[in-house]
MARROZA-485675 format. One record per residue: residue in one letter; chain; residue number from 1; x, y negated, z of N, C-alpha, C in turn. Coordinates in nm, 2 decimals, always signed. Layout:
BEGIN
   code   unit   pos       nx       ny       nz      cax      cay      caz       cx       cy       cz
      a      A   NUM        X        Y        Z        X        Y        Z        X        Y        Z
...
END
This chain:
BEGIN
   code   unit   pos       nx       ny       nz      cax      cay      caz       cx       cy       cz
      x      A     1   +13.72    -5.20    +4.62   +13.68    -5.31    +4.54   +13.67    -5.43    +4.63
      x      A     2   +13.75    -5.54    +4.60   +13.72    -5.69    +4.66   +13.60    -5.79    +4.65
      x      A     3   +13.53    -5.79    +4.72   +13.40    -5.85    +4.66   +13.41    -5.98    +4.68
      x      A     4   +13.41    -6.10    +4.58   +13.43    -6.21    +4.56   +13.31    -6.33    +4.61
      x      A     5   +13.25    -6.39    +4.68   +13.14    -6.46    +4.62   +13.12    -6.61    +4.61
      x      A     6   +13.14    -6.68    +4.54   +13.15    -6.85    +4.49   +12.99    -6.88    +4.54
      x      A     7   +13.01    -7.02    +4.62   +12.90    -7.08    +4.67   +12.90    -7.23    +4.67
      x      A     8   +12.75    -7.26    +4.58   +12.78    -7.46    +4.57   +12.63    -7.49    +4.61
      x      A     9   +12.58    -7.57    +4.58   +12.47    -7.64    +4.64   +12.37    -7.61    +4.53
      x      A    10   +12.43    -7.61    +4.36   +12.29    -7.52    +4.30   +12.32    -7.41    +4.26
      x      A    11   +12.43    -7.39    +4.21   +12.48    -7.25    +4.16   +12.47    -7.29    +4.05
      x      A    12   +12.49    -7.42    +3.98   +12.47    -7.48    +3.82   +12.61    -7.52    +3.77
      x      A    13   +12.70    -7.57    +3.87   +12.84    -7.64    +3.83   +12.94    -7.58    +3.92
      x      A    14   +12.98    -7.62    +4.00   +13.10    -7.52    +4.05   +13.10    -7.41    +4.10
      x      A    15   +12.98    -7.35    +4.11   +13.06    -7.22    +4.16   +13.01    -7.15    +4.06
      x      A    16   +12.93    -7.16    +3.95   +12.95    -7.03    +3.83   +13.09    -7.07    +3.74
      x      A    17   +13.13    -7.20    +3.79   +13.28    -7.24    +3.71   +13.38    -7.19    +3.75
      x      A    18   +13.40    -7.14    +3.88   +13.47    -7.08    +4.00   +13.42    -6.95    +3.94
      x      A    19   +13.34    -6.89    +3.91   +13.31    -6.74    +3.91   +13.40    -6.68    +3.80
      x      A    20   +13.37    -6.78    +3.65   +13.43    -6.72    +3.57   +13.58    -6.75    +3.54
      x      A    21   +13.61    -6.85    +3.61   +13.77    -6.89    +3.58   +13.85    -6.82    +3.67
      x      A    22   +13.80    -6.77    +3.80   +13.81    -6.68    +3.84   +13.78    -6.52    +3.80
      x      A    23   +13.70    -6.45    +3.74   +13.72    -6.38    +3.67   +13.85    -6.35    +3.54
      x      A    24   +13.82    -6.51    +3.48   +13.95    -6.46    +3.35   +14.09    -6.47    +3.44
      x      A    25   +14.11    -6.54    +3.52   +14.24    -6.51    +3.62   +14.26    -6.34    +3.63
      x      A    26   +14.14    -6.30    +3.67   +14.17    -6.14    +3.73   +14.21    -6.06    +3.61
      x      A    27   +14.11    -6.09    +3.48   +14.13    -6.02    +3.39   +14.26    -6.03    +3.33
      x      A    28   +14.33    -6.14    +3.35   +14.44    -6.16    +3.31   +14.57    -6.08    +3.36
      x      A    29   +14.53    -6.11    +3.51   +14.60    -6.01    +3.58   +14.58    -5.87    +3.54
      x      A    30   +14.49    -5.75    +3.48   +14.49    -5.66    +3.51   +14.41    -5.59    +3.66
      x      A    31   +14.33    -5.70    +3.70   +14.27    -5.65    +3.86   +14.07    -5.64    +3.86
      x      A    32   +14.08    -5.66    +3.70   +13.95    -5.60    +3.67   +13.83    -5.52    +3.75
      x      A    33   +13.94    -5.44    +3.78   +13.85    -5.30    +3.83   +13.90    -5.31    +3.99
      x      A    34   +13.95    -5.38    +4.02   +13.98    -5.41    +4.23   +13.91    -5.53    +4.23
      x      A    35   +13.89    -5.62    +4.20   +13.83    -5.79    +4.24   +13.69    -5.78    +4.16
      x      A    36   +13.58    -5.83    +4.19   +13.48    -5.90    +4.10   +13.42    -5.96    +4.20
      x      A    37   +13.35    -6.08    +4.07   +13.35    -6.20    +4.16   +13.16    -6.24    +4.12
      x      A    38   +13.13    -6.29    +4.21   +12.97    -6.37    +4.15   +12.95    -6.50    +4.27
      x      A    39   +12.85    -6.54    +4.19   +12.80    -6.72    +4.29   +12.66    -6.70    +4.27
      x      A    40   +12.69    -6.81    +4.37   +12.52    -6.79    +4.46   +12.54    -6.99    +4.47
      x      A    41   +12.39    -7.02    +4.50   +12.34    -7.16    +4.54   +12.30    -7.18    +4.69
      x      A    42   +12.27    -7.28    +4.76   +12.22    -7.25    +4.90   +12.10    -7.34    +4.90
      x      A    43   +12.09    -7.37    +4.75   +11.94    -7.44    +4.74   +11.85    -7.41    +4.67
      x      A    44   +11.69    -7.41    +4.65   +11.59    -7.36    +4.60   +11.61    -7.40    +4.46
      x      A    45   +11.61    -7.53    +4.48   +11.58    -7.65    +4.35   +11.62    -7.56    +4.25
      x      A    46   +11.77    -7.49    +4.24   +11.79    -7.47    +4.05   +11.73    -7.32    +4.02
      x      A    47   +11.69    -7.28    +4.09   +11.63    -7.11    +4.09   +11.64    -7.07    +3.97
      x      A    48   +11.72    -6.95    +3.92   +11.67    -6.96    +3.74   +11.75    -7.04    +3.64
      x      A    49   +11.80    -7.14    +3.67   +11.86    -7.24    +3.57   +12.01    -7.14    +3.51
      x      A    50   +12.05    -7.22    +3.40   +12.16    -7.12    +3.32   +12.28    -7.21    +3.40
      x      A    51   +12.38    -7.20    +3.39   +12.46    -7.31    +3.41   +12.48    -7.47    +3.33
      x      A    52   +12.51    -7.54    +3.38   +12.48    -7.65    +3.31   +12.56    -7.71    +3.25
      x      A    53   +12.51    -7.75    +3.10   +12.56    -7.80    +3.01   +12.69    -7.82    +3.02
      x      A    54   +12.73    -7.94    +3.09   +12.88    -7.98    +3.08   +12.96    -7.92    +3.10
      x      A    55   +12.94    -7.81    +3.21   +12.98    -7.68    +3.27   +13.07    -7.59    +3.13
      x      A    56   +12.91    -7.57    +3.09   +12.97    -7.50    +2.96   +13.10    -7.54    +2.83
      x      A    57   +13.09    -7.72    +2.85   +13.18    -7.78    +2.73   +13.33    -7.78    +2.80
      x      A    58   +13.29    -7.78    +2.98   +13.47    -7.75    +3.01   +13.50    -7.64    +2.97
      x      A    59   +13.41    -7.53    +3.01   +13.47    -7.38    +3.02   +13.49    -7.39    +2.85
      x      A    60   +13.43    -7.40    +2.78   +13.47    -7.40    +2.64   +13.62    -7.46    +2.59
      x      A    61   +13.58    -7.58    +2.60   +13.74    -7.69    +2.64   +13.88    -7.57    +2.64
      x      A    62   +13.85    -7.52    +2.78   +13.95    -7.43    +2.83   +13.97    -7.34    +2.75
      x      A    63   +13.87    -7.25    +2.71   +13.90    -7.14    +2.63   +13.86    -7.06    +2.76
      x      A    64   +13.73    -7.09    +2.83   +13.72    -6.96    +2.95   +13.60    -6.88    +2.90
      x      A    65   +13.55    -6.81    +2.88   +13.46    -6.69    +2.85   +13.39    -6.70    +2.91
      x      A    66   +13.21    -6.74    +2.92   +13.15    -6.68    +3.02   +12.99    -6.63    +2.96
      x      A    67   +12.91    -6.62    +3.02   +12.78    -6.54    +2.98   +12.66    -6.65    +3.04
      x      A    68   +12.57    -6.65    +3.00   +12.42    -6.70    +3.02   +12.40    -6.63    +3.16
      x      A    69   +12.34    -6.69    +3.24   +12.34    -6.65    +3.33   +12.20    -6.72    +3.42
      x      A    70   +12.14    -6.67    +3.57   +12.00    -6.74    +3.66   +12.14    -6.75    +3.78
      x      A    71   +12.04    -6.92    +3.82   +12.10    -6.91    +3.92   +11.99    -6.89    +4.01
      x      A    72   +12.13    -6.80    +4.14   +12.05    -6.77    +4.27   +12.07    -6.84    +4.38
      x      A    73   +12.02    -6.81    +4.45   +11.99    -6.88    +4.62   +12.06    -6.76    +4.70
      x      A    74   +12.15    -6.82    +4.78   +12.21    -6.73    +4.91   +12.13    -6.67    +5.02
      x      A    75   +12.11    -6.59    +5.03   +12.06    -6.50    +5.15   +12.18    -6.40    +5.23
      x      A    76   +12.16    -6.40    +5.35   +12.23    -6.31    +5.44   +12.29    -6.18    +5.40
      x      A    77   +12.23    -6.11    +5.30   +12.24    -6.00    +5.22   +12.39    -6.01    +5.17
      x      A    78   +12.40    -6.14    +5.10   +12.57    -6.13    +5.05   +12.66    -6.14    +5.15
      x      A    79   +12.65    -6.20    +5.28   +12.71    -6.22    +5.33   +12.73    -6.06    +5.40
      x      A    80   +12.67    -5.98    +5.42   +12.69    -5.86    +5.45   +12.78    -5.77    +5.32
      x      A    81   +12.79    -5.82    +5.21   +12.79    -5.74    +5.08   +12.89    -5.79    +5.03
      x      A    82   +12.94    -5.88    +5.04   +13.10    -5.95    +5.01   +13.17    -5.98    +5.13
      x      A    83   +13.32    -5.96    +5.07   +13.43    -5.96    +5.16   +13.46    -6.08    +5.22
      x      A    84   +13.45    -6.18    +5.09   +13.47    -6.33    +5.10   +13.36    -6.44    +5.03
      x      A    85   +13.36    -6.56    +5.09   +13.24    -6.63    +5.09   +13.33    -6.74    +5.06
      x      A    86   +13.33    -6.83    +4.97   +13.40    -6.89    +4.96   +13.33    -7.03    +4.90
      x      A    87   +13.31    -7.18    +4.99   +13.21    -7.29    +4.94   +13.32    -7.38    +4.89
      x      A    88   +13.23    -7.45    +4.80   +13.30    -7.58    +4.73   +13.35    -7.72    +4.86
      x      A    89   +13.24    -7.70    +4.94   +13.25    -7.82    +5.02   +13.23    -7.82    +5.15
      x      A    90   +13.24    -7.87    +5.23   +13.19    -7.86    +5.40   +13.06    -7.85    +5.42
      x      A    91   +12.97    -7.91    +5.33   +12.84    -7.85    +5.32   +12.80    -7.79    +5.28
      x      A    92   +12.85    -7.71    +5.20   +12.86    -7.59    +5.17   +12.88    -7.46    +5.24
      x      A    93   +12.95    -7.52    +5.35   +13.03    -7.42    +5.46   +12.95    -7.45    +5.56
      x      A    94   +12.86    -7.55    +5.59   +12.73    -7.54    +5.71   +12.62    -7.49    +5.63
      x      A    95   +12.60    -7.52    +5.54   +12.45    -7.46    +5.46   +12.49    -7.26    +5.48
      x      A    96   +12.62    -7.25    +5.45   +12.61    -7.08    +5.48   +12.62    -7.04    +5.61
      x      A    97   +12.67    -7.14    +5.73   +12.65    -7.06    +5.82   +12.52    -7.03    +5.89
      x      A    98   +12.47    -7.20    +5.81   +12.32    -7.21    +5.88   +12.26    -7.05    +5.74
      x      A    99   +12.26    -7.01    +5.71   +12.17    -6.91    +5.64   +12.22    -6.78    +5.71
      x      A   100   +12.37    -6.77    +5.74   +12.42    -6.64    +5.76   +12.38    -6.63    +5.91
      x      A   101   +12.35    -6.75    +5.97   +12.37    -6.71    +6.13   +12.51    -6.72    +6.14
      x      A   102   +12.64    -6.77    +6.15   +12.77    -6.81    +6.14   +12.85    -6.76    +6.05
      x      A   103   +12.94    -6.74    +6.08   +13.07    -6.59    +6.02   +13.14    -6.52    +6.12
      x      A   104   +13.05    -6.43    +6.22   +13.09    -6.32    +6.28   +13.23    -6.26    +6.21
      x      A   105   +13.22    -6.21    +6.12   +13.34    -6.13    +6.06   +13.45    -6.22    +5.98
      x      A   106   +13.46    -6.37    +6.02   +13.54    -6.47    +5.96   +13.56    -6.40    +5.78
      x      A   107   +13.43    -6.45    +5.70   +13.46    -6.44    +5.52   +13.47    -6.56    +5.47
      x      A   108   +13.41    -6.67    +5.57   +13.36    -6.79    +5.51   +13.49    -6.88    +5.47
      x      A   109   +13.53    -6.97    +5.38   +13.62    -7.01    +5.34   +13.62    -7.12    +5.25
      x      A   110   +13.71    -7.25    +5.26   +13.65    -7.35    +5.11   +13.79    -7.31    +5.03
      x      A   111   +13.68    -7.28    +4.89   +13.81    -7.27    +4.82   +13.94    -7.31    +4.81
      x      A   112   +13.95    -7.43    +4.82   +14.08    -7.53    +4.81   +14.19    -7.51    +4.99
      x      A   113   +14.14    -7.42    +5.05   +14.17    -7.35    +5.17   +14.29    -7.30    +5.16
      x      A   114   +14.32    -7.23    +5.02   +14.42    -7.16    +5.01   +14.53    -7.25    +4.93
      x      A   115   +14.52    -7.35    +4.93   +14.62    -7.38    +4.85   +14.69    -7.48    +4.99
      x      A   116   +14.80    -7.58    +4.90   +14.87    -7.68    +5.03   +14.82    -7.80    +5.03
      x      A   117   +14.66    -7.77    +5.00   +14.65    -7.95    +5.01   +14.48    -7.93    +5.01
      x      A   118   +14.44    -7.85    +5.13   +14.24    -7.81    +5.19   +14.16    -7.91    +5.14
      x      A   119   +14.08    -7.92    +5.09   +13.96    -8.06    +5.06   +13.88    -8.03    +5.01
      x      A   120   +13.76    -8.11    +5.01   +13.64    -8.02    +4.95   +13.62    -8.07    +4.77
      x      A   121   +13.57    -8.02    +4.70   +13.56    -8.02    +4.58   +13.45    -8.08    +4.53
      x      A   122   +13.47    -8.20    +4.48   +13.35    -8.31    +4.48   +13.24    -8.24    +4.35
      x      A   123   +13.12    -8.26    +4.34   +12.99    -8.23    +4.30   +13.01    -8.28    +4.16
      x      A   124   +13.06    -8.21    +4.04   +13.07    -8.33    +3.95   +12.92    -8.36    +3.87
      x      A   125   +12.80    -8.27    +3.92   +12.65    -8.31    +3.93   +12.66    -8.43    +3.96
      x      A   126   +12.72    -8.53    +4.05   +12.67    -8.67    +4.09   +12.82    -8.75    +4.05
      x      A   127   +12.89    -8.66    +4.06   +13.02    -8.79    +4.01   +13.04    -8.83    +3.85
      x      A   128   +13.00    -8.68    +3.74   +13.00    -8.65    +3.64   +13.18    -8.64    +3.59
      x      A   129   +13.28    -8.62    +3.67   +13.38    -8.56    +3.68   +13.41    -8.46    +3.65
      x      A   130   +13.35    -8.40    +3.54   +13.44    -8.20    +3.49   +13.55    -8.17    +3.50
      x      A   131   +13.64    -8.31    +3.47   +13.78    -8.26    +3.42   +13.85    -8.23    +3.57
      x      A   132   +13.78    -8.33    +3.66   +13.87    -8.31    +3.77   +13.82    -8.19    +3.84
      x      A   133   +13.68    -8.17    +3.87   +13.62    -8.06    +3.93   +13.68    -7.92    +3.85
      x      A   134   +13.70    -7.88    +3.73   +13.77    -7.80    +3.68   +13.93    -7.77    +3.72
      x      A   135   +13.99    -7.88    +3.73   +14.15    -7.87    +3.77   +14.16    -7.80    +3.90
      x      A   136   +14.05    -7.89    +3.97   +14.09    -7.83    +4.14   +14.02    -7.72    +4.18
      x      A   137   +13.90    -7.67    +4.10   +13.86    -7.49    +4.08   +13.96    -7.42    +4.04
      x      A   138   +14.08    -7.46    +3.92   +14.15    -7.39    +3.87   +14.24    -7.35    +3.97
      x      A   139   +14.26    -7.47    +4.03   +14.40    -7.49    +4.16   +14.36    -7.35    +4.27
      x      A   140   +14.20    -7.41    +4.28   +14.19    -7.31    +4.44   +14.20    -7.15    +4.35
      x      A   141   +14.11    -7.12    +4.26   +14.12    -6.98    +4.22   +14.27    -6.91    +4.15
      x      A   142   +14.34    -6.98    +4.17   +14.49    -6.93    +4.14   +14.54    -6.91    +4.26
      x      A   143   +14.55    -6.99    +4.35   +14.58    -6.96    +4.50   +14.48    -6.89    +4.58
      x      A   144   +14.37    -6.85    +4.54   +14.28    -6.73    +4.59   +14.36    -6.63    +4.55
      x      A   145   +14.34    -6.61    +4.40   +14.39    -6.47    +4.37   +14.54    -6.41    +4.40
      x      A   146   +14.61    -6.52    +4.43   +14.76    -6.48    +4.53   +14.71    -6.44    +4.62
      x      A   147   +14.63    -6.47    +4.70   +14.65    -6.48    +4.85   +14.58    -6.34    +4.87
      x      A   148   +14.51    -6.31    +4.78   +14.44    -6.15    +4.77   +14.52    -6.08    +4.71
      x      A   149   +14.64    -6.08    +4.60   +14.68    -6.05    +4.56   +14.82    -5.97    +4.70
      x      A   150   +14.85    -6.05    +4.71   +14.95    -6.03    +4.90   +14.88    -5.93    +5.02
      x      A   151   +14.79    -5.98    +5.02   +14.69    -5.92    +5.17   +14.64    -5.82    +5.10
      x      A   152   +14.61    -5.77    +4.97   +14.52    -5.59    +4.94   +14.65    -5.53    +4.86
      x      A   153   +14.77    -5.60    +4.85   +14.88    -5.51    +4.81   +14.86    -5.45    +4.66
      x      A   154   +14.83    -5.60    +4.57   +14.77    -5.57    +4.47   +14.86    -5.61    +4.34
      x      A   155   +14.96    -5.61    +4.38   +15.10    -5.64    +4.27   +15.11    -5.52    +4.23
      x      A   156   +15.10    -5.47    +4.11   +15.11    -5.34    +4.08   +15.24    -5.41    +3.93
      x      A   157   +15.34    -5.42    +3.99   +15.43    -5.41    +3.88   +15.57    -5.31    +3.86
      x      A   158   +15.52    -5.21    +3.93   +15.62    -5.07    +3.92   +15.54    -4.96    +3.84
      x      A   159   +15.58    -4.88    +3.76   +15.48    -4.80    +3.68   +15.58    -4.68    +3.76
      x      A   160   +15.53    -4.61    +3.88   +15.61    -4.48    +3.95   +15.58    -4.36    +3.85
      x      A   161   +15.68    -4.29    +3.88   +15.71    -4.14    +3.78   +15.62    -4.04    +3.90
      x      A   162   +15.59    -3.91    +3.85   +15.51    -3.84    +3.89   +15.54    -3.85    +4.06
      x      A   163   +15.67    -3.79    +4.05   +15.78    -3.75    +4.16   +15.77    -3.84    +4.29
      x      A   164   +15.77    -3.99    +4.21   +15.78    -4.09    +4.34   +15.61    -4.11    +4.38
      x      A   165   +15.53    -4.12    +4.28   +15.40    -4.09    +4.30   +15.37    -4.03    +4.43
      x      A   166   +15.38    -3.90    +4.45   +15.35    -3.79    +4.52   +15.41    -3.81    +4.68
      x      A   167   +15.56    -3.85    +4.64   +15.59    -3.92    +4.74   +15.58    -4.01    +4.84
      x      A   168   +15.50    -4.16    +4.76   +15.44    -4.19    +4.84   +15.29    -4.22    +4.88
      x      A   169   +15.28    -4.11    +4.82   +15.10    -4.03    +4.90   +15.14    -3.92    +5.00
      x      A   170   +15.25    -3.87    +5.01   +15.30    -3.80    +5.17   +15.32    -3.93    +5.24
      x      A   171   +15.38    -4.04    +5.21   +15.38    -4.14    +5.31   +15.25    -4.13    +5.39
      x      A   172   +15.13    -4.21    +5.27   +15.10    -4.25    +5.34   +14.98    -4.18    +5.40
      x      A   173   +14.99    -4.03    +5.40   +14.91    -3.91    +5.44   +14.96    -3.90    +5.60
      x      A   174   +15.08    -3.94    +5.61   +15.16    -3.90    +5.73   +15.13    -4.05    +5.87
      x      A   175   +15.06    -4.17    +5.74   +14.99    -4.25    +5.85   +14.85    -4.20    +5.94
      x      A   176   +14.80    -4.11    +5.87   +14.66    -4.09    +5.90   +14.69    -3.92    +6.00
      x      A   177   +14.78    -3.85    +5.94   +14.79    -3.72    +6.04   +14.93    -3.71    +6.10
      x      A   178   +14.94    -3.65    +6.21   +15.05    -3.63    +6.25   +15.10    -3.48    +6.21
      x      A   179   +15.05    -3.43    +6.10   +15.12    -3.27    +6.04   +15.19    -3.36    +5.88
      x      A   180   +15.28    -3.30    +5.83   +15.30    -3.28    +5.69   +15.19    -3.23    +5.58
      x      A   181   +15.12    -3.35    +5.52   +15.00    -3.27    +5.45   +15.10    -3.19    +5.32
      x      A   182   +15.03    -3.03    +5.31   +15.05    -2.96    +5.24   +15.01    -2.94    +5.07
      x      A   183   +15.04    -2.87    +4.95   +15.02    -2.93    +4.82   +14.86    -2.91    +4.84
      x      A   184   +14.80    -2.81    +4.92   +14.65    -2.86    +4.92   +14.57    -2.97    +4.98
      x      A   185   +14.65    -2.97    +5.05   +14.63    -3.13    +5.08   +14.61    -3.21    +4.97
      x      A   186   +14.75    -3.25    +4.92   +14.79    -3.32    +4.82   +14.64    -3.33    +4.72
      x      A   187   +14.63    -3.22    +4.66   +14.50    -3.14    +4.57   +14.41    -3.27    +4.62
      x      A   188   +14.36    -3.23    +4.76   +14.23    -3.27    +4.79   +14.23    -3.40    +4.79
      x      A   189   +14.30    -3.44    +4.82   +14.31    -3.62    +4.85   +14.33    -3.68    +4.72
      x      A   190   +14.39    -3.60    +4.63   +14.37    -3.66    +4.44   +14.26    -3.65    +4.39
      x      A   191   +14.17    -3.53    +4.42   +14.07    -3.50    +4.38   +13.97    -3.64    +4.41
      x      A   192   +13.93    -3.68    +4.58   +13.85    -3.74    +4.69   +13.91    -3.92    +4.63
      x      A   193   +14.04    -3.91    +4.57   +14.10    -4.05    +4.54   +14.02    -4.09    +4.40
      x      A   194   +14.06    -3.95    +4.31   +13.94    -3.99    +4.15   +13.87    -4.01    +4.19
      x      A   195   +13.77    -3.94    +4.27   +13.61    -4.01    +4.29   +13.59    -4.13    +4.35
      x      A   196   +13.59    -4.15    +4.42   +13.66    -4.32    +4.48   +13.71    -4.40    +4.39
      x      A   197   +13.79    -4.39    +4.23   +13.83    -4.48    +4.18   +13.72    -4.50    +4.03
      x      A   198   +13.69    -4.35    +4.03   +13.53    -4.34    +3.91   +13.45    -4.42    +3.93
      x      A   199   +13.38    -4.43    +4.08   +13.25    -4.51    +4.09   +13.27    -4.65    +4.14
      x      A   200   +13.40    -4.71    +4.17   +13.49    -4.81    +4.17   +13.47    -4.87    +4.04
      x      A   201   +13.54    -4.82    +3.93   +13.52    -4.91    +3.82   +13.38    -4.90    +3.74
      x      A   202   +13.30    -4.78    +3.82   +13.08    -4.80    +3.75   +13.07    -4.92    +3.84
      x      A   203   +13.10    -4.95    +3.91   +13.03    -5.08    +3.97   +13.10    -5.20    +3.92
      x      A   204   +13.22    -5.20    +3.89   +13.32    -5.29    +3.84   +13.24    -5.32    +3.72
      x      A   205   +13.24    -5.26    +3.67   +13.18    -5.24    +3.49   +13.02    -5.28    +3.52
      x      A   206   +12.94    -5.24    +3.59   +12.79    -5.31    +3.57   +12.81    -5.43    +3.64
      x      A   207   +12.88    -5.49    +3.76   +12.92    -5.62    +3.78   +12.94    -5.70    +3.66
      x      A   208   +13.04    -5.67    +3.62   +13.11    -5.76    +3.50   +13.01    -5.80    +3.37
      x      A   209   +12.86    -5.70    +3.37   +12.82    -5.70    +3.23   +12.68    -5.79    +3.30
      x      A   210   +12.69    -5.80    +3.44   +12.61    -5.90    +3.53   +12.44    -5.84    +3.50
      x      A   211   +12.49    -5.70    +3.56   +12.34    -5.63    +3.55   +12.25    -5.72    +3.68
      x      A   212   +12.14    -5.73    +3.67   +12.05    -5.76    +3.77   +11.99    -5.70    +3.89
      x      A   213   +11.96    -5.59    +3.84   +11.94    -5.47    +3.97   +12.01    -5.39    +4.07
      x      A   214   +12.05    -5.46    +4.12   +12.17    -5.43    +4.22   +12.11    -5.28    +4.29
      x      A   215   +12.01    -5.24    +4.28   +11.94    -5.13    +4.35   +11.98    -5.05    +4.29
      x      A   216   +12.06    -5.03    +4.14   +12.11    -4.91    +4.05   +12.23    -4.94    +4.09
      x      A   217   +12.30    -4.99    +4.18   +12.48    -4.99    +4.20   +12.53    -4.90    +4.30
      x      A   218   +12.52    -4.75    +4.27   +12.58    -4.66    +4.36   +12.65    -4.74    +4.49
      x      A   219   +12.63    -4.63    +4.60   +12.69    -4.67    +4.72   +12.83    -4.58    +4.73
      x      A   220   +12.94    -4.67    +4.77   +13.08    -4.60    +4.82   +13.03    -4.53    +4.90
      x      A   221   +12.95    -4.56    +5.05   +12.94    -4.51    +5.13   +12.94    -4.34    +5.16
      x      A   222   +12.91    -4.28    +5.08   +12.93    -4.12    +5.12   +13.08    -4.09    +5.07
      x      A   223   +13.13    -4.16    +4.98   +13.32    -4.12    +4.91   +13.37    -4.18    +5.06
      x      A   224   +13.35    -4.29    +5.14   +13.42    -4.31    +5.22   +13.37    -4.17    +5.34
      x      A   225   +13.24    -4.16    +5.42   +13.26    -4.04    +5.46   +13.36    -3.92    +5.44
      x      A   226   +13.33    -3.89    +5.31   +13.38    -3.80    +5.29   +13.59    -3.78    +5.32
      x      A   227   +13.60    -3.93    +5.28   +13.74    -3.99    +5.32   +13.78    -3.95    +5.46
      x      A   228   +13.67    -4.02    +5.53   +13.69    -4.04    +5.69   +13.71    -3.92    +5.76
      x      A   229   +13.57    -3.83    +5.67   +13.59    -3.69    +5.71   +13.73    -3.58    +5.71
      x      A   230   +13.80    -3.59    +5.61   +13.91    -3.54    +5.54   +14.04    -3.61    +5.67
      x      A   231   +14.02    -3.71    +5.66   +14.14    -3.81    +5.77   +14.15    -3.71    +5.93
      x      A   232   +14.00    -3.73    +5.98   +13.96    -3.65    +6.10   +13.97    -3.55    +6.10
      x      A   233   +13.96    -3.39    +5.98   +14.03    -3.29    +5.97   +14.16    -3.28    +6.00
      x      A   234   +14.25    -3.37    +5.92   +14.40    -3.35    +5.96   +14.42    -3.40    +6.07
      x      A   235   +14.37    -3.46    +6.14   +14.44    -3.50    +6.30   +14.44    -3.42    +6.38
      x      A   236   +14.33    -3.32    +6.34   +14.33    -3.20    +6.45   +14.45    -3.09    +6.41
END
């Protein structure tokens, strides 16, 4: 799972606008259950607030879907907990490093980053510009979801038959060991792959329905053990 996370200065106008226009992109694509996305604020002030109004009459405008929603304040925690950090603006992009302590693991990023033309995305809180602040969220989160779409190998537009299937899970079995994994092999690694793709889409699915208690969101961490473990058996 790609963990997405939109960051603006209240968490009231662009980046819950970014969350969900980004979201219906994914949904559109089909990447539902590999991408989800959420936003965060880097300031106290809107704590709690729904998104705000105008917010709402673009995304409506559009025809974008979205839910009632609190905004939150950024803490260090996301930054451990998402893959990508992505701010509206260059203050945006010092307010998170000043909270993260930098970006050791380079996630930090301004939306409009990914496209051919970098700039920060004006506050339409003080400009009262939706239509434009909308266009160029649309712009960057279209050229987000390429650019993720390329780098996690997320084009799924071949439906393979059983046969090629199988085949290339010997490939790519034969990156991780230097034997020919066997049909028990095969077995175990389908079996270790369902579980891995079950609790993939439980978390996809309570993301999406924007449960609150993140403390009920199962951890991968033991399916990847168990992955790691299985990897390190075949090498020997």
């Amino acid at each position: 799972m790609i963990k997405v996370l939109f960051v603006c200065l209240g968490n009231i106008c662009r980046s819950p606008m970014a969350e969900f226009i980004f979201k219906d992109l994914v949904n559109k694509e089909g990447l539902s259950d590999f991408i989800f996305a959420r936003s965060v604020g880097t300031t106290y002030e809107t704590i709690g607030r729904d998104m705000y109004e105008e917010a709402k009459i673009k995304l409506d405008e559009k025809g974008i879907p979205y839910k009632k929603r609190r905004a939150k304040k950024m803490n260090k925690s996301y930054y451990l907990n998402f893959d990508y950090i992505i701010g509206m603006d260059e203050q945006n992009i010092k307010s998170i490093y000043e909270i993260c302590g930098g970006d050791e693991k380079k996630k930090v990023y301004k939306l409009l980053d990914f496209t051919d033309h970098p700039r920060d995305i004006s506050d339409p809180w003080y400009t009262g510009d939706f239509s434009k602040a909308y266009d160029d969220i649309l712009t960057g989160c279209k050229a987000l979801l390429k650019y993720l779409q390329k780098k996690h190998d997320l084009n799924f537009g071949k439906d393979y038959t059983k046969d090629e299937l199988v085949s290339l899970i010997y490939e790519d079995m034969k990156k991780y060991a230097a034997i020919t994994p066997s049909d028990a092999d095969i077995t175990r690694y389908f079996a270790l792959g369902t579980k891995l793709i079950d609790i993939r889409v439980y978390i996809s699915d309570m993301y999406n329905t924007e449960i609150e208690d993140e403390d009920a969101i199962p951890s991968l961490k033991n399916y990847y053990m168990q992955l790691e473990k299985y990897i390190r058996d075949l090498k020997k």
